[in-house]
C-alpha positions in Angstrom: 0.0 0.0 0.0 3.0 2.6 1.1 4.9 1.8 -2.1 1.7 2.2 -4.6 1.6 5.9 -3.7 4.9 6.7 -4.5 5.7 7.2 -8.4 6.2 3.6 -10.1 10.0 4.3 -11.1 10.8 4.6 -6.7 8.3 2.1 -6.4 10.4 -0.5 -9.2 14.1 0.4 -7.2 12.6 0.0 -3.7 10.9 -3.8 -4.6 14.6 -4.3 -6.1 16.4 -3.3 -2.7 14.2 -5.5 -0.5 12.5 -2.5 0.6 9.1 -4.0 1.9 8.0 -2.3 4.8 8.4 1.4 5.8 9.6 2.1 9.3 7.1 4.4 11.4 9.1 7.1 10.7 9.0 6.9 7.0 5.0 5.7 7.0 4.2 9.6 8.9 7.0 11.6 6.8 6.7 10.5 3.5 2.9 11.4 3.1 3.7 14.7 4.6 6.8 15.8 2.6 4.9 15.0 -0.7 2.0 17.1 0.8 4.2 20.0 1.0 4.6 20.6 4.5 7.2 21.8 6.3 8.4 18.0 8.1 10.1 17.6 11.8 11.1 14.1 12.1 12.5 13.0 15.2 13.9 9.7 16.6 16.8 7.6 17.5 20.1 6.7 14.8 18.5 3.6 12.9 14.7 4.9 12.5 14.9 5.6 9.1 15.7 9.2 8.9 17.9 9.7 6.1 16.1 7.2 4.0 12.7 8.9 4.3 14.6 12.3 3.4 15.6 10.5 0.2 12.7 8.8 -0.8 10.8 12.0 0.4 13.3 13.9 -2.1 13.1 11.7 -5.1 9.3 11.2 -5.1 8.9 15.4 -5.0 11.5 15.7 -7.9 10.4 13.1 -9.6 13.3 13.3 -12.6 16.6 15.7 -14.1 14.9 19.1 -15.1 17.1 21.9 -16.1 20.8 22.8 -14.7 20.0 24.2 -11.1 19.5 22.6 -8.1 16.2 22.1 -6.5 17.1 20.3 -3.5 19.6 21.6 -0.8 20.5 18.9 2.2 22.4 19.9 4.8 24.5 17.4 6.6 27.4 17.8 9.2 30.2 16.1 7.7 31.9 14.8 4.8 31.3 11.0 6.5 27.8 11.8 6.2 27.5 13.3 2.6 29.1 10.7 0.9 27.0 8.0 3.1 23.8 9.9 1.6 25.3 10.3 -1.8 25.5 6.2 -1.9 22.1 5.8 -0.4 20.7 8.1 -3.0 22.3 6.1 -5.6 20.7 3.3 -4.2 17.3 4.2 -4.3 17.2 6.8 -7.7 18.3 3.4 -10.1 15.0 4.0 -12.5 15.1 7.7 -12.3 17.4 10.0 -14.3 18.0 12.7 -11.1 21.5 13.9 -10.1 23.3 14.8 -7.2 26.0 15.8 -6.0 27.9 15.9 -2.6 30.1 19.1 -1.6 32.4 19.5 1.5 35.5 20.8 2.8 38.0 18.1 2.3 37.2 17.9 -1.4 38.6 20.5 -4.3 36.1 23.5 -4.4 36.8 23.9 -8.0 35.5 20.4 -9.0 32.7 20.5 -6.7 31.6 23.7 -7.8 32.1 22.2 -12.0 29.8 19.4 -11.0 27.4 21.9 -9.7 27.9 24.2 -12.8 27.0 21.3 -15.2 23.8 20.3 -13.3 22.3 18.5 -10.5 19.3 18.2 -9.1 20.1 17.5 -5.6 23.4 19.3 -3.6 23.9 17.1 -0.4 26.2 19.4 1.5 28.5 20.3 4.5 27.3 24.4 5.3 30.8 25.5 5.2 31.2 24.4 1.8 27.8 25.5 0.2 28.1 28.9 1.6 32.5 28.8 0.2 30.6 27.5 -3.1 27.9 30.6 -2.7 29.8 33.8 -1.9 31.8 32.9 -4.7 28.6 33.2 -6.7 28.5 29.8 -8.2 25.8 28.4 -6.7 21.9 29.6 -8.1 20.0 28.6 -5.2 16.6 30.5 -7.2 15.1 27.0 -8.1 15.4 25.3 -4.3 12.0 23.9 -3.6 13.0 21.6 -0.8 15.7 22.8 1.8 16.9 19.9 4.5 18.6 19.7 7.6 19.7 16.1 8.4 21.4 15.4 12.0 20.6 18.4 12.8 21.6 17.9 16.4 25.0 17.7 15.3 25.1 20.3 12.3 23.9 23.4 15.8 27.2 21.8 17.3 29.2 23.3 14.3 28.1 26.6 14.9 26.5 27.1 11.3 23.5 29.6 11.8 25.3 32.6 11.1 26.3 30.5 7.6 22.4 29.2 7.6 20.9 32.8 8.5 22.9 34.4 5.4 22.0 31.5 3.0 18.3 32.3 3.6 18.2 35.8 2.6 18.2 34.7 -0.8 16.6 31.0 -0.9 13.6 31.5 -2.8 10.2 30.3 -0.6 10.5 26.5 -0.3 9.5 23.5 1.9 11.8 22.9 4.4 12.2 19.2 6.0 14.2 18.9 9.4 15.5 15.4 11.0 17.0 15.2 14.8 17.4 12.5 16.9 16.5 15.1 19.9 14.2 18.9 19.7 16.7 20.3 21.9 16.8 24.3 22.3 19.9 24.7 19.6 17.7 22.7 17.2 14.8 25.2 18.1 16.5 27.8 16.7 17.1 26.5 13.0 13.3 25.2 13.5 12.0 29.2 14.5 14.3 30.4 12.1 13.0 28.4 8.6 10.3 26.2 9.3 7.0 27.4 8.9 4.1 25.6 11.0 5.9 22.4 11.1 4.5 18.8 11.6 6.3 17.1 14.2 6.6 13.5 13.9 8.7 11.6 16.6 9.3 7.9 16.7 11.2 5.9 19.2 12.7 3.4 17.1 
């Protein structure tokens, strides 16, 4: 029933990756991020975060349009970006979207070339998209989906003032955020972008 509402391309790659059941967290999300909402999902490592974000991400795209990004996820470290880069490979197999993952300990040039070309999803360190931005290669006009995965870790970094000036120029979007704890620090990137959210929390 989950997968027959989700376009048949995801639906094809998720049957091929054994993907039978939804977790909790995905069965609330997923409905919700294709609805349009702004999304808070909490709950522990292992709940299925990162895969609703992507499942969320690919159903709303749907396929390649254009040069310019139209998804921006935010993640703390390179570790993570490259994890989530591999996932997304994983599940887009029948789909013809791109994306690309840019952070510190790669070249800037090449990153920023492979953003020039075109991609439809940037998964991202902040300190890197924001290097990649002021240098004005980056068009962040088509963003219709803006995330913040671990976001529990990514307050740790100290990234608002990098998040606060990114958001002057985002165009209005839906914005998705993913912790495994609401804590006050995560409060303030929630108050700052997210707009009436829907909090969804799971404990597994």
């Amino acid at each position: 029933m989950f997968k027959e509402k989700l376009n048949k391309r995801l639906a094809a790659t998720l049957s091929e990756r054994g993907f039978e059941e939804p977790k909790p967290l995905q069965l609330k999300c997923i409905p919700k991020i294709n609805g349009g909402l702004d999304v808070i999902g909490v709950g522990p490592a292992g709940c299925g975060k990162t895969s609703a974000i992507l499942i969320g991400t690919i159903q709303k795209l749907v396929s390649a349009f254009e040069d310019a990004p139209r998804a921006l996820i935010l993640v703390p470290n390179e570790e993570k970006a490259l994890a989530m880069l591999e996932q997304f490979k994983q599940l887009s197999g029948h789909t013809d979207l791109r994306a690309e993952a840019v952070y510190e300990s790669g070249k800037i040039d090449k990153q920023t070339e492979a953003i020039y070309f075109g991609t439809d999803i940037v998964i991202a360190t902040p300190r890197r998209i924001m290097e990649i931005y002021i240098r004005k290669n980056l068009n962040i006009t088509k963003i219709k989906l803006l995330v913040f995965d671990d976001a529990e870790t990514l307050v740790k970094e100290n990234i608002l003032s990098y998040l606060e000036r990114l958001s002057l120029s985002l165009p209005k979007c839906q914005h998705l955020l993913f912790t495994k704890e609401l804590n006050t620090k995560v409060e303030k990137i929630v108050d700052k972008f997210l707009i009436a959210p829907t909090v969804i929390e799971v404990e597994e």
